[in-house]
CHARMM internal coordinates of N, CA and C (Angstrom, degrees):
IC EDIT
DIST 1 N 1 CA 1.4502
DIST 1 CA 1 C 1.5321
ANGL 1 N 1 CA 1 C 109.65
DIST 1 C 2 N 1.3518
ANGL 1 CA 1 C 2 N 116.04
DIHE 1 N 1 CA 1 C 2 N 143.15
DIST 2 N 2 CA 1.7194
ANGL 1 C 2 N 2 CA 116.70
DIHE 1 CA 1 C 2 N 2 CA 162.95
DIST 2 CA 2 C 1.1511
ANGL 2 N 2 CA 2 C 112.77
DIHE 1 C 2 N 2 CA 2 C -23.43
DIST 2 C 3 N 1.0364
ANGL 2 CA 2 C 3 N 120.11
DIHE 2 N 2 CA 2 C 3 N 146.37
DIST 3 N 3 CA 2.0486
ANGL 2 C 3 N 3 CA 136.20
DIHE 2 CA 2 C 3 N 3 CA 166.08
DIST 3 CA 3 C 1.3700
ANGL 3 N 3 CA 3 C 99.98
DIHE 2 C 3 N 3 CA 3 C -77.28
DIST 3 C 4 N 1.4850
ANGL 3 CA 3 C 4 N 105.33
DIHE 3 N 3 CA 3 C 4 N -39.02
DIST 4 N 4 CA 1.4227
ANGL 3 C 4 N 4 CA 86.32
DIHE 3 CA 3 C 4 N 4 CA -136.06
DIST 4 CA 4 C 1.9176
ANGL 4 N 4 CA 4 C 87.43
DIHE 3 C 4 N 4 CA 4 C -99.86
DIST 4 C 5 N 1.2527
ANGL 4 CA 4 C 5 N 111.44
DIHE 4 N 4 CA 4 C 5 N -4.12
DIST 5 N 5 CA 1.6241
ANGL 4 C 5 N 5 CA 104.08
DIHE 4 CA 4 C 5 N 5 CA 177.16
DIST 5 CA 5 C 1.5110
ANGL 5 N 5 CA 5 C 98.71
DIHE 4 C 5 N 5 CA 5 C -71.32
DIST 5 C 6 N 1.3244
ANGL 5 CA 5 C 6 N 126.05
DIHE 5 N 5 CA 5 C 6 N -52.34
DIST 6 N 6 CA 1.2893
ANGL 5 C 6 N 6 CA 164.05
DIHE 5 CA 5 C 6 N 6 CA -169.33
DIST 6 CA 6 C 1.7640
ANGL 6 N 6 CA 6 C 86.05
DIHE 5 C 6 N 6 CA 6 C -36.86
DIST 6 C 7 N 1.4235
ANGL 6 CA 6 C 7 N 110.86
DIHE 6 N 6 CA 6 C 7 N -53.63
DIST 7 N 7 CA 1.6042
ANGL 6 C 7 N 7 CA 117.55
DIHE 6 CA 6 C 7 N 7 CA -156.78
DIST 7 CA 7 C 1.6930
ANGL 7 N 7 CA 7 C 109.48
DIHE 6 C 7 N 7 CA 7 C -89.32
DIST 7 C 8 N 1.7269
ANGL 7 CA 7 C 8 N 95.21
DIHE 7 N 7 CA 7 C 8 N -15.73
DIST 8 N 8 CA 1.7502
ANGL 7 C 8 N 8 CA 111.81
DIHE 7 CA 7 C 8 N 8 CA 170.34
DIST 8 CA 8 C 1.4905
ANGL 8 N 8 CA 8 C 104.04
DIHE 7 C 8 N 8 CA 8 C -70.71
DIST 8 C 9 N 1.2674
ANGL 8 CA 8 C 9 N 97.09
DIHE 8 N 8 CA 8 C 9 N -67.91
DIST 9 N 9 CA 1.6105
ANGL 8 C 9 N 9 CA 86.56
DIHE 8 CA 8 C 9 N 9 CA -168.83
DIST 9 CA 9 C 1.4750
ANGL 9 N 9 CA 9 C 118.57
DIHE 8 C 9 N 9 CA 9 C -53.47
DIST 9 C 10 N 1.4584
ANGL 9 CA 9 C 10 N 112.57
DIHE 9 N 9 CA 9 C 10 N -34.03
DIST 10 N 10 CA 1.6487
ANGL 9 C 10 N 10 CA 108.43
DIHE 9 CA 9 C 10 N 10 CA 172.12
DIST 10 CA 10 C 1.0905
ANGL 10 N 10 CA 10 C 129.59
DIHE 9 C 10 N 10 CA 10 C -36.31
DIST 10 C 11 N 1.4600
ANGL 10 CA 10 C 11 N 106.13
DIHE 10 N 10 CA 10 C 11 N -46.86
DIST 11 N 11 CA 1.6180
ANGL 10 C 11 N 11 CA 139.09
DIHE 10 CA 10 C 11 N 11 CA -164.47
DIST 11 CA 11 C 1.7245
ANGL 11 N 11 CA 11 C 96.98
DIHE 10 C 11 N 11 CA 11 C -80.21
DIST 11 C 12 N 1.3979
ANGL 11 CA 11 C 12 N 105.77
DIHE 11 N 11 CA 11 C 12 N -54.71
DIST 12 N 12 CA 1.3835
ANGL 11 C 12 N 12 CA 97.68
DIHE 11 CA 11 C 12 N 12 CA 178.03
DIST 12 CA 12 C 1.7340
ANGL 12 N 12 CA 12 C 110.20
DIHE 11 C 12 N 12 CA 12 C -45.41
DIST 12 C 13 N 1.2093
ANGL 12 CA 12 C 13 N 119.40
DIHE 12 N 12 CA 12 C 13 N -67.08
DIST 13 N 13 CA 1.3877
ANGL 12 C 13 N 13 CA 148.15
DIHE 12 CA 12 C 13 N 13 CA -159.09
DIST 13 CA 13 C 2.3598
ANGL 13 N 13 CA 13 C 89.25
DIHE 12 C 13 N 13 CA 13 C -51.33
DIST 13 C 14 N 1.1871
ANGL 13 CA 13 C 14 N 96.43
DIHE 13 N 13 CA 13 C 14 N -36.30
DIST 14 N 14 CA 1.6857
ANGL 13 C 14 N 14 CA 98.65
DIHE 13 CA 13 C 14 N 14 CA -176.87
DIST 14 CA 14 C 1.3096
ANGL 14 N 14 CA 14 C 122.10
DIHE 13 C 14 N 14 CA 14 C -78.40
DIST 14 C 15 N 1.5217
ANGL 14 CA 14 C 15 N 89.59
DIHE 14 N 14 CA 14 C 15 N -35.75
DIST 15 N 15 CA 2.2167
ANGL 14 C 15 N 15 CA 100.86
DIHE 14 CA 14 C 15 N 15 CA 165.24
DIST 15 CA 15 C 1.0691
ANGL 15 N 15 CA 15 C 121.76
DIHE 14 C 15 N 15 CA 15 C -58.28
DIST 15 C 16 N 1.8449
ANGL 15 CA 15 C 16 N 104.85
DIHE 15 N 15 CA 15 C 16 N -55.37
DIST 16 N 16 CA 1.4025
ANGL 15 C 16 N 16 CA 109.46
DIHE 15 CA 15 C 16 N 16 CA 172.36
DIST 16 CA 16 C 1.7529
ANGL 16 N 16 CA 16 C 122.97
DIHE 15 C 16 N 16 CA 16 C -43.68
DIST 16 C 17 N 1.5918
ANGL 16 CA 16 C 17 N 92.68
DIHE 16 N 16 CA 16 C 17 N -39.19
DIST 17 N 17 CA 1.7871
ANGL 16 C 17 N 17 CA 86.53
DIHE 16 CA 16 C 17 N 17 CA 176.17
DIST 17 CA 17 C 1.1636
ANGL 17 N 17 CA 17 C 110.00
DIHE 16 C 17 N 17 CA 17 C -95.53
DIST 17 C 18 N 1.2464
ANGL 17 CA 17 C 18 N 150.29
DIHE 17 N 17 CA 17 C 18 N 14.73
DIST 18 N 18 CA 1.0539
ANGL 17 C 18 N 18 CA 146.48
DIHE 17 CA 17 C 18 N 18 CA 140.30
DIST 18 CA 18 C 1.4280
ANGL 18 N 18 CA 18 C 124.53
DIHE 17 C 18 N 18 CA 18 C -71.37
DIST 18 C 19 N 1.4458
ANGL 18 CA 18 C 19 N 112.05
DIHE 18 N 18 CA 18 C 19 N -23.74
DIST 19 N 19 CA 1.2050
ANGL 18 C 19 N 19 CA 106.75
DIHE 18 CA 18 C 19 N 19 CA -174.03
DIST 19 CA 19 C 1.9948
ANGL 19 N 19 CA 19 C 98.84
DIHE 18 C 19 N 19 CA 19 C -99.72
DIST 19 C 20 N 1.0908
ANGL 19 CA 19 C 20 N 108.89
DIHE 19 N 19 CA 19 C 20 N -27.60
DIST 20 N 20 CA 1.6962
ANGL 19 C 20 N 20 CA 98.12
DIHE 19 CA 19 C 20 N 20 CA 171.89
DIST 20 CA 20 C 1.0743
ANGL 20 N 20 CA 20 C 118.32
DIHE 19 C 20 N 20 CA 20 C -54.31
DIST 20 C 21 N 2.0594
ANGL 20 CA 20 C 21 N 124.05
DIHE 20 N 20 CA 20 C 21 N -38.24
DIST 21 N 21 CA 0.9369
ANGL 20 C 21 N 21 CA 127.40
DIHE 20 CA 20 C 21 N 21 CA -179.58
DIST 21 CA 21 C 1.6443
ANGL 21 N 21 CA 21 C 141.69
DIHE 20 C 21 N 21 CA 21 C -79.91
DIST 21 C 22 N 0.8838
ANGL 21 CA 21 C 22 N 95.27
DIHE 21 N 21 CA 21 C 22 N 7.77
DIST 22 N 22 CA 1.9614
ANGL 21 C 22 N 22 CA 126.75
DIHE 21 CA 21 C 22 N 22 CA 169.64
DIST 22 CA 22 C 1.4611
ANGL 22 N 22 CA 22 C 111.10
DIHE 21 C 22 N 22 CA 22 C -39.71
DIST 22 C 23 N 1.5807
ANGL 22 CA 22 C 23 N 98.96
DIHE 22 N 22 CA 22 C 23 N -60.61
DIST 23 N 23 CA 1.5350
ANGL 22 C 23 N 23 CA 103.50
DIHE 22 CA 22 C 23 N 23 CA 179.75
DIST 23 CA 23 C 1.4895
ANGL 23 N 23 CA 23 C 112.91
DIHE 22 C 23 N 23 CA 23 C 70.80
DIST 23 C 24 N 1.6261
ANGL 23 CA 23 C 24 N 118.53
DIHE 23 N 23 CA 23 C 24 N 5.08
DIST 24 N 24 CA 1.2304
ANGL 23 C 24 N 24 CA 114.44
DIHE 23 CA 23 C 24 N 24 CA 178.65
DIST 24 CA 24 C 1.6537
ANGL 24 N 24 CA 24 C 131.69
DIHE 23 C 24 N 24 CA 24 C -51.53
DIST 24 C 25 N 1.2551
ANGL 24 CA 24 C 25 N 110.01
DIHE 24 N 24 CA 24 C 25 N 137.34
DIST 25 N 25 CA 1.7615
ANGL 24 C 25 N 25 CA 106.28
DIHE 24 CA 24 C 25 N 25 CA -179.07
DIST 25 CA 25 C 0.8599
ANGL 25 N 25 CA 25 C 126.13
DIHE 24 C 25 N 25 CA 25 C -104.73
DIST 25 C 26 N 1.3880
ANGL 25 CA 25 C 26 N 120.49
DIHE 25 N 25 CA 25 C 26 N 5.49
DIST 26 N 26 CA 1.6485
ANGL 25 C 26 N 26 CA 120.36
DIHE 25 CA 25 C 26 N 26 CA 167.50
DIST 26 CA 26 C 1.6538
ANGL 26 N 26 CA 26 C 103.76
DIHE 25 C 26 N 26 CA 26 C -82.45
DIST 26 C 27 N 1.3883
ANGL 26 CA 26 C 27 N 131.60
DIHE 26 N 26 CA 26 C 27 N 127.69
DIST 27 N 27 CA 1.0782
ANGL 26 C 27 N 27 CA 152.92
DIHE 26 CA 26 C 27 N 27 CA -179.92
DIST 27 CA 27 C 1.6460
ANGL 27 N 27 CA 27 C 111.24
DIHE 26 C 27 N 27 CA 27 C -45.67
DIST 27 C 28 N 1.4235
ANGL 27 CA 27 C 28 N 100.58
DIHE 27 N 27 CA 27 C 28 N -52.62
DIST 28 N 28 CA 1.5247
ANGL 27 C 28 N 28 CA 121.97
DIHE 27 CA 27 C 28 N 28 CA 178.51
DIST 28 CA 28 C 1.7284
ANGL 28 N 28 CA 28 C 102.41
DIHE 27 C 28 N 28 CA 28 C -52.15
DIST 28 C 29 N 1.5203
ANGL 28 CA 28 C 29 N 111.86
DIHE 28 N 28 CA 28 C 29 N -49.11
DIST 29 N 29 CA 1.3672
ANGL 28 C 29 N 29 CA 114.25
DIHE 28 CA 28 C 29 N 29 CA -145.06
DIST 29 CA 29 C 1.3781
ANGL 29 N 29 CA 29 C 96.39
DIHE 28 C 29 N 29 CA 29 C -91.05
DIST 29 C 30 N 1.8184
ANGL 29 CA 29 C 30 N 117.56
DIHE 29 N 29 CA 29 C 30 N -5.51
DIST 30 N 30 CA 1.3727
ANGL 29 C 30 N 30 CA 117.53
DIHE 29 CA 29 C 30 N 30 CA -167.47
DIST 30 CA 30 C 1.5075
ANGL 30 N 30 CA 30 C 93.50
DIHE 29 C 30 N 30 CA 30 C -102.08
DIST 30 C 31 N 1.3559
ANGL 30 CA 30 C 31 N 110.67
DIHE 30 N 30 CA 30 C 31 N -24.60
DIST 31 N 31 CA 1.8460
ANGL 30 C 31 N 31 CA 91.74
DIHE 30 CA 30 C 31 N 31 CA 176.29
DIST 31 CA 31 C 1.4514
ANGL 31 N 31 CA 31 C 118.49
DIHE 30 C 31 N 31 CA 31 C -70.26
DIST 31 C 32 N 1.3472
ANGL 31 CA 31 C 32 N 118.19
DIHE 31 N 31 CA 31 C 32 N -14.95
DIST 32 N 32 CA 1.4769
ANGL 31 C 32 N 32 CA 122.80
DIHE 31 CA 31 C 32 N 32 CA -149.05
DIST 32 CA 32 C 1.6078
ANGL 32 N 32 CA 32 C 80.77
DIHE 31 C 32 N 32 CA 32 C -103.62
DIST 32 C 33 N 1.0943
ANGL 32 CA 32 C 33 N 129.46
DIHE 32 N 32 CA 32 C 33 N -39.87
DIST 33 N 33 CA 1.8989
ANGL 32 C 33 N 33 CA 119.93
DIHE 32 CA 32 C 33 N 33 CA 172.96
DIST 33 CA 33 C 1.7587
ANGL 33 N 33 CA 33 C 106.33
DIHE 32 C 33 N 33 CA 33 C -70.40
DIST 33 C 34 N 1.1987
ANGL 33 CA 33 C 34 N 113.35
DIHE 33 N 33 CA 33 C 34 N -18.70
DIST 34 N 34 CA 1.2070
ANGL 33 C 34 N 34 CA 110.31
DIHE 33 CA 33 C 34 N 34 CA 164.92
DIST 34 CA 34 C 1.7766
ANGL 34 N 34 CA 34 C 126.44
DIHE 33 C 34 N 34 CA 34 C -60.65
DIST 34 C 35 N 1.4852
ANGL 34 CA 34 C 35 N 95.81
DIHE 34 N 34 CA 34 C 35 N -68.20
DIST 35 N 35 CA 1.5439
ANGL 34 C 35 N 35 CA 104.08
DIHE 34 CA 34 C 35 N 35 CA 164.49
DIST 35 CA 35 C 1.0188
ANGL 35 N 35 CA 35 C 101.12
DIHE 34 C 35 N 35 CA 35 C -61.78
DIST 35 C 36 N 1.6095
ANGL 35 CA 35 C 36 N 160.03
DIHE 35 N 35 CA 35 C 36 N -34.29
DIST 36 N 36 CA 1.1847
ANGL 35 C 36 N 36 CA 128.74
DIHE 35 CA 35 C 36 N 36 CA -170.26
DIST 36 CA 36 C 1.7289
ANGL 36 N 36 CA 36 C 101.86
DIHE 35 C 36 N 36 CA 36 C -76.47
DIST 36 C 37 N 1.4123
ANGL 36 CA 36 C 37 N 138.55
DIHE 36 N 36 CA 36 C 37 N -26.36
DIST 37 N 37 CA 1.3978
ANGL 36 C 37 N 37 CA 135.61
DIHE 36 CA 36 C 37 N 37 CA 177.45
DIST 37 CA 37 C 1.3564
ANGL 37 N 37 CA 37 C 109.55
DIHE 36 C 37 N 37 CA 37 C -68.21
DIST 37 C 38 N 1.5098
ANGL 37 CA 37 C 38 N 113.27
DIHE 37 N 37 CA 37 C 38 N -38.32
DIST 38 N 38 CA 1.5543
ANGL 37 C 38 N 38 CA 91.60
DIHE 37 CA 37 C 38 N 38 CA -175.43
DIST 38 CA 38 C 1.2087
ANGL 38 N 38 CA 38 C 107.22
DIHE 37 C 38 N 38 CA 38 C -86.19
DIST 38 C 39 N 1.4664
ANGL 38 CA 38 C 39 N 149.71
DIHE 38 N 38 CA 38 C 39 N -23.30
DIST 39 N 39 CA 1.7632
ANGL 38 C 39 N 39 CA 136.20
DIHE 38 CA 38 C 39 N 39 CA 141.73
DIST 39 CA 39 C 0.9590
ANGL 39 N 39 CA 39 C 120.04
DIHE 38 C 39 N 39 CA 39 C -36.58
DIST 39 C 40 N 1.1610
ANGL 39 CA 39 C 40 N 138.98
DIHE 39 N 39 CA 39 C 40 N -8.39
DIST 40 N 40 CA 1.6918
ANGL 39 C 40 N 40 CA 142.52
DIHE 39 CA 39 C 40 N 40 CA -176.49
DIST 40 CA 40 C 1.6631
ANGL 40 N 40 CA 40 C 98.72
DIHE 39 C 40 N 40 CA 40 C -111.18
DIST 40 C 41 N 1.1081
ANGL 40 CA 40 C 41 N 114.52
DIHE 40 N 40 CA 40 C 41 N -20.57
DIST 41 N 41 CA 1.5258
ANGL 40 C 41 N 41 CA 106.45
DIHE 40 CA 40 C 41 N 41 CA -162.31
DIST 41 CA 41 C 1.7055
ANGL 41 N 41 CA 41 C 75.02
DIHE 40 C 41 N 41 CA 41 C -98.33
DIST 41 C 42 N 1.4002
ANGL 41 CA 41 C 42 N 134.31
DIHE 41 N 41 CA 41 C 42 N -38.83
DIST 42 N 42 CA 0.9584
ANGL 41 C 42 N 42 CA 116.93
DIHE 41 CA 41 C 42 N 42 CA -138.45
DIST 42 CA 42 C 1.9939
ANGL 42 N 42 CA 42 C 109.84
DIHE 41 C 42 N 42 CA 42 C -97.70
DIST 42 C 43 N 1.5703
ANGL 42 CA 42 C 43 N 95.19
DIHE 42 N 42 CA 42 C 43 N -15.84
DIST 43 N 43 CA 1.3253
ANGL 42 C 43 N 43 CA 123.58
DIHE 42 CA 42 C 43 N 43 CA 176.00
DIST 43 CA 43 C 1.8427
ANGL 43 N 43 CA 43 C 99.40
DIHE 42 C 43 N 43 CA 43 C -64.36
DIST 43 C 44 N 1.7032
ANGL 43 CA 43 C 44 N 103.50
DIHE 43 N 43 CA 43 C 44 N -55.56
DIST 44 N 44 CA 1.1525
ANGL 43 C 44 N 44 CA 110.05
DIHE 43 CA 43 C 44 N 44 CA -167.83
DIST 44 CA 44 C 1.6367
ANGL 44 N 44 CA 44 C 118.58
DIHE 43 C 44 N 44 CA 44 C -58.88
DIST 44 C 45 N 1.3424
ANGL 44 CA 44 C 45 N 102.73
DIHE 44 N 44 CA 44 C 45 N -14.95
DIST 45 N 45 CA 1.7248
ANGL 44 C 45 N 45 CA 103.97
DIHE 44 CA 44 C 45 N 45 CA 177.18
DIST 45 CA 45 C 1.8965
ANGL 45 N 45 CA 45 C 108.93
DIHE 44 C 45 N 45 CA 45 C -113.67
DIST 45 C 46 N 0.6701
ANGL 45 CA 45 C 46 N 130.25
DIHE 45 N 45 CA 45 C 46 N 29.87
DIST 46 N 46 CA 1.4299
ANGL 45 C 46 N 46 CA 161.14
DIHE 45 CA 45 C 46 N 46 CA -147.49
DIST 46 CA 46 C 1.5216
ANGL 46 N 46 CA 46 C 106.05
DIHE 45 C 46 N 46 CA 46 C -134.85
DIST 46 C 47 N 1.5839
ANGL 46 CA 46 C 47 N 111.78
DIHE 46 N 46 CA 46 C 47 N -69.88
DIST 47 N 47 CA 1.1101
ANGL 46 C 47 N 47 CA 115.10
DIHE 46 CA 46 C 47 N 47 CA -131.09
DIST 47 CA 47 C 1.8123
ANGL 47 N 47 CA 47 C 101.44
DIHE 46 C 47 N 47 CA 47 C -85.24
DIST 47 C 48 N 1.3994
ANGL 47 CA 47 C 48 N 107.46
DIHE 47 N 47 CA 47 C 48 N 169.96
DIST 48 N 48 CA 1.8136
ANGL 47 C 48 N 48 CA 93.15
DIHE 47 CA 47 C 48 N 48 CA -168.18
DIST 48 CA 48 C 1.8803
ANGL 48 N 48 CA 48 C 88.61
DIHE 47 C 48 N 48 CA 48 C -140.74
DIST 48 C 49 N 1.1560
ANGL 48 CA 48 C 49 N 87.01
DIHE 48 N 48 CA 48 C 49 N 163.06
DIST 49 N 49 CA 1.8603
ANGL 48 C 49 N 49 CA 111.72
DIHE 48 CA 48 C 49 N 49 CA 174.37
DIST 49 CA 49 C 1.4877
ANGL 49 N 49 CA 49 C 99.58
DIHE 48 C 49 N 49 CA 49 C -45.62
DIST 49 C 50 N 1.6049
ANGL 49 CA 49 C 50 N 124.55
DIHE 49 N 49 CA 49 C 50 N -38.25
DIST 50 N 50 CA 1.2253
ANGL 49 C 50 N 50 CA 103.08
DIHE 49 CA 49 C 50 N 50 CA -156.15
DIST 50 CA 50 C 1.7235
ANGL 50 N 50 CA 50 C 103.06
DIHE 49 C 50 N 50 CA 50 C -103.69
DIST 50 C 51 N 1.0262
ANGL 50 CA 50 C 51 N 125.89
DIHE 50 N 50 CA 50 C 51 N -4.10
DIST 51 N 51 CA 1.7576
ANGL 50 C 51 N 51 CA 141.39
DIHE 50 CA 50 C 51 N 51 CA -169.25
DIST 51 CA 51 C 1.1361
ANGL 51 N 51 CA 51 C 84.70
DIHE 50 C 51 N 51 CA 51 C -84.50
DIST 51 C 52 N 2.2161
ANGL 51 CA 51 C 52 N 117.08
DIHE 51 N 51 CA 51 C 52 N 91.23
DIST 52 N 52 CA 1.2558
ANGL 51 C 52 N 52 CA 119.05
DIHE 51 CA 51 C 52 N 52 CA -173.17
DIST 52 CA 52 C 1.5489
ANGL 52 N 52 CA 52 C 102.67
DIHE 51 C 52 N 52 CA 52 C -104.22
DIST 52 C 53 N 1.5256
ANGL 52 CA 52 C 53 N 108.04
DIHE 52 N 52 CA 52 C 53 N -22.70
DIST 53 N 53 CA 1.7926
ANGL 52 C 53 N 53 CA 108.05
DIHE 52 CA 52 C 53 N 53 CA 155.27
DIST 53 CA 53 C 1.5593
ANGL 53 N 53 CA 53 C 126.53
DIHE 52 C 53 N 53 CA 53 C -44.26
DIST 53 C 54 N 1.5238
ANGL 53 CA 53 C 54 N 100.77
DIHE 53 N 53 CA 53 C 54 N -62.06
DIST 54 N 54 CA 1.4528
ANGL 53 C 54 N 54 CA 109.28
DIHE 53 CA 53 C 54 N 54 CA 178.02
DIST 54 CA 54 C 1.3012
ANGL 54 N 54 CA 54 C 103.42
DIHE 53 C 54 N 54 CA 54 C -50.30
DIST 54 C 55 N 1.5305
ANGL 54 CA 54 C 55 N 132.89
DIHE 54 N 54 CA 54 C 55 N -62.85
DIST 55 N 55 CA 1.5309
ANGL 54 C 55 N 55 CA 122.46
DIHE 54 CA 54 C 55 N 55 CA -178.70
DIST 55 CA 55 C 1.3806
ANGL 55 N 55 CA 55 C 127.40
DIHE 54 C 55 N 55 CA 55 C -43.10
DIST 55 C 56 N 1.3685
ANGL 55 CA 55 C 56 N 111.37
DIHE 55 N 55 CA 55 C 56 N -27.40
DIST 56 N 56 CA 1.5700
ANGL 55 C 56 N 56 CA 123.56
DIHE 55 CA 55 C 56 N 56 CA -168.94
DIST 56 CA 56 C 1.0510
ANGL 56 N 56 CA 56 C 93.03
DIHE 55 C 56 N 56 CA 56 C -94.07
DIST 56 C 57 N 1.7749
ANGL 56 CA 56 C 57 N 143.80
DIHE 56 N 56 CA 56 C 57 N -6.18
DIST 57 N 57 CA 1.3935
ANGL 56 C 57 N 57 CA 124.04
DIHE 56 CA 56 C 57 N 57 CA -159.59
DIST 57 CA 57 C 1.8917
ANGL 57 N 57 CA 57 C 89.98
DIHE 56 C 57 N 57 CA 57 C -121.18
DIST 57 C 58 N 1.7901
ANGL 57 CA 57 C 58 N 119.54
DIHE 57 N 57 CA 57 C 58 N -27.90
DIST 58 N 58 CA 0.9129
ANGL 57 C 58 N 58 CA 134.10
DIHE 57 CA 57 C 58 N 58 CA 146.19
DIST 58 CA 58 C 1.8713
ANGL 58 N 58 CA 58 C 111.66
DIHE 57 C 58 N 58 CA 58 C -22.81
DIST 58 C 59 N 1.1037
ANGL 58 CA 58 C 59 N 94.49
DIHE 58 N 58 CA 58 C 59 N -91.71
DIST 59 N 59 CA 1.9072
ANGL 58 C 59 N 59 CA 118.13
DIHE 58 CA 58 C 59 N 59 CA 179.68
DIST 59 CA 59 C 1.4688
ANGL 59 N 59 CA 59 C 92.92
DIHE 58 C 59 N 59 CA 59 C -41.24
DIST 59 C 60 N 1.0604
ANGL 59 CA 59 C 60 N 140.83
DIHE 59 N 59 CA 59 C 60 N -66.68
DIST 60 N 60 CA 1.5461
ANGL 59 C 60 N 60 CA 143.49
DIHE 59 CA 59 C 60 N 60 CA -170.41
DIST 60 CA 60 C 1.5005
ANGL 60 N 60 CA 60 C 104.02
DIHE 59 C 60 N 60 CA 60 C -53.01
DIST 60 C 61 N 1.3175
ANGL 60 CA 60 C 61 N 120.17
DIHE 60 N 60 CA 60 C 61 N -21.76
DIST 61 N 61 CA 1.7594
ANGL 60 C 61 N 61 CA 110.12
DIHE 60 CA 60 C 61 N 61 CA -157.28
DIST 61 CA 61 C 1.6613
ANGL 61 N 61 CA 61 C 82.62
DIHE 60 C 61 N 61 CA 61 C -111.18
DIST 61 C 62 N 1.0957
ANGL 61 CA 61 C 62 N 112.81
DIHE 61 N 61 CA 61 C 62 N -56.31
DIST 62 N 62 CA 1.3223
ANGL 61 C 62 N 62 CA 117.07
DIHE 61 CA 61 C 62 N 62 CA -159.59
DIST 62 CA 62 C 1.9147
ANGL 62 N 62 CA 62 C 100.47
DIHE 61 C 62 N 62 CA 62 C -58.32
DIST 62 C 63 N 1.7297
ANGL 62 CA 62 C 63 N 128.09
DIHE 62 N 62 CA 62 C 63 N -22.43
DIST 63 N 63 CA 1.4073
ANGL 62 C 63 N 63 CA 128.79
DIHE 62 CA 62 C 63 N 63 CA -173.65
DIST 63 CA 63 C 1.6008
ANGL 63 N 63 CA 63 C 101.41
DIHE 62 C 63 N 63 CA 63 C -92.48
DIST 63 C 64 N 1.2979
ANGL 63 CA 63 C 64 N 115.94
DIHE 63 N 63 CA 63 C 64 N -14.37
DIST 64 N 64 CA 1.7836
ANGL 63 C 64 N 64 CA 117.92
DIHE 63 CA 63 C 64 N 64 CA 172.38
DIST 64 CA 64 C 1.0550
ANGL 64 N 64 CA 64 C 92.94
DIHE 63 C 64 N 64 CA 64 C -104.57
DIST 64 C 65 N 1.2018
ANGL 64 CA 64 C 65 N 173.44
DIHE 64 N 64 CA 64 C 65 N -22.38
DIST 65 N 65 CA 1.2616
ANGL 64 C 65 N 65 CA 151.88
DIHE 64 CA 64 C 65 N 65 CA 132.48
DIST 65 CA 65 C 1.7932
ANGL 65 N 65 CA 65 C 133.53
DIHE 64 C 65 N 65 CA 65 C -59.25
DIST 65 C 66 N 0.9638
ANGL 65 CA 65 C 66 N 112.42
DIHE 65 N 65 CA 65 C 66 N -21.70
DIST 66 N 66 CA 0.9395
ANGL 65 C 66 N 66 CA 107.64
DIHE 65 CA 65 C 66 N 66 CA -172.31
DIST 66 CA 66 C 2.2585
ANGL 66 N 66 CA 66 C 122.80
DIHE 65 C 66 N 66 CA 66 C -122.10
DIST 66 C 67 N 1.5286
ANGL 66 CA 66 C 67 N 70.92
DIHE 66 N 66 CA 66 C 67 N -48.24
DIST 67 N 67 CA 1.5092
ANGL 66 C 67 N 67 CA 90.63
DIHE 66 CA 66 C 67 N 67 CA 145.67
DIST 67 CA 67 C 1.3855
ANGL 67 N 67 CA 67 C 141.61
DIHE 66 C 67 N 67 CA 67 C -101.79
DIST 67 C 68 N 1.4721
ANGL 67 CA 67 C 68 N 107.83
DIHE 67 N 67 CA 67 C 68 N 18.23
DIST 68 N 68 CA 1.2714
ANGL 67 C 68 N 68 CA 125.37
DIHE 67 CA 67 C 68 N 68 CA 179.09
DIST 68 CA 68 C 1.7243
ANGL 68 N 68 CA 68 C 119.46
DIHE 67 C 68 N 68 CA 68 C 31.19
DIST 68 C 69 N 1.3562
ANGL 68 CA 68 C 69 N 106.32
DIHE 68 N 68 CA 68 C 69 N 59.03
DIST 69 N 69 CA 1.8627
ANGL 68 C 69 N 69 CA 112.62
DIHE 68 CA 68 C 69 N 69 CA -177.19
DIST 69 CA 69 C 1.0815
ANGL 69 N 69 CA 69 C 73.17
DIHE 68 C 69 N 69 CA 69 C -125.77
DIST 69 C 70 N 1.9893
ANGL 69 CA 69 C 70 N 97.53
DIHE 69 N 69 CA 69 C 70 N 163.91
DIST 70 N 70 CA 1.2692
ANGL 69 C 70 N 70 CA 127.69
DIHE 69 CA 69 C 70 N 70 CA -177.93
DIST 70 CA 70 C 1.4659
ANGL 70 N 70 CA 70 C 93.06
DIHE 69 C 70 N 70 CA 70 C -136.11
DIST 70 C 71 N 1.8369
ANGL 70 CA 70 C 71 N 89.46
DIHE 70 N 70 CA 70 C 71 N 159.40
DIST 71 N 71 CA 1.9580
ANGL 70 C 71 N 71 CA 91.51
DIHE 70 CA 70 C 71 N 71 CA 177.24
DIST 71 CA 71 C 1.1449
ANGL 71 N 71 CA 71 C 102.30
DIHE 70 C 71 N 71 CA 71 C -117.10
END
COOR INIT
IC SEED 1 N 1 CA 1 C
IC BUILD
């Protein structure tokens, strides 16, 4: 199988828990982690071996968020 789908969905699967785990209390800031989970949940069942954009845009979101790099 692809590596690199293989390394999307991971990444997806790490946002998602990163982003449940926020715990934020501003109302505003909790809807907007909301919509961002269900695009991630919804990307993640969506997404295919060959959607080599989505992976690259995946890897890009998931290293400013999570790994905090910039390009």
């Amino acid at each position: 199988m692809n590596p690199d789908y293989q390394r999307a969905l991971q990444q997806l699967d790490e946002l998602m828990v990163f982003f449940r785990s926020t715990g934020e209390v501003s109302c505003a800031v909790a809807e907007q982690e909301d919509i961002i989970l269900i695009k991630l949940n919804s990307l993640k069942h969506t997404l295919k071996p060959e959607d080599t954009q989505a992976i690259h845009n995946i890897d890009r979101y998931y290293r400013r968020h999570i790994r905090h790099d910039h390009d």
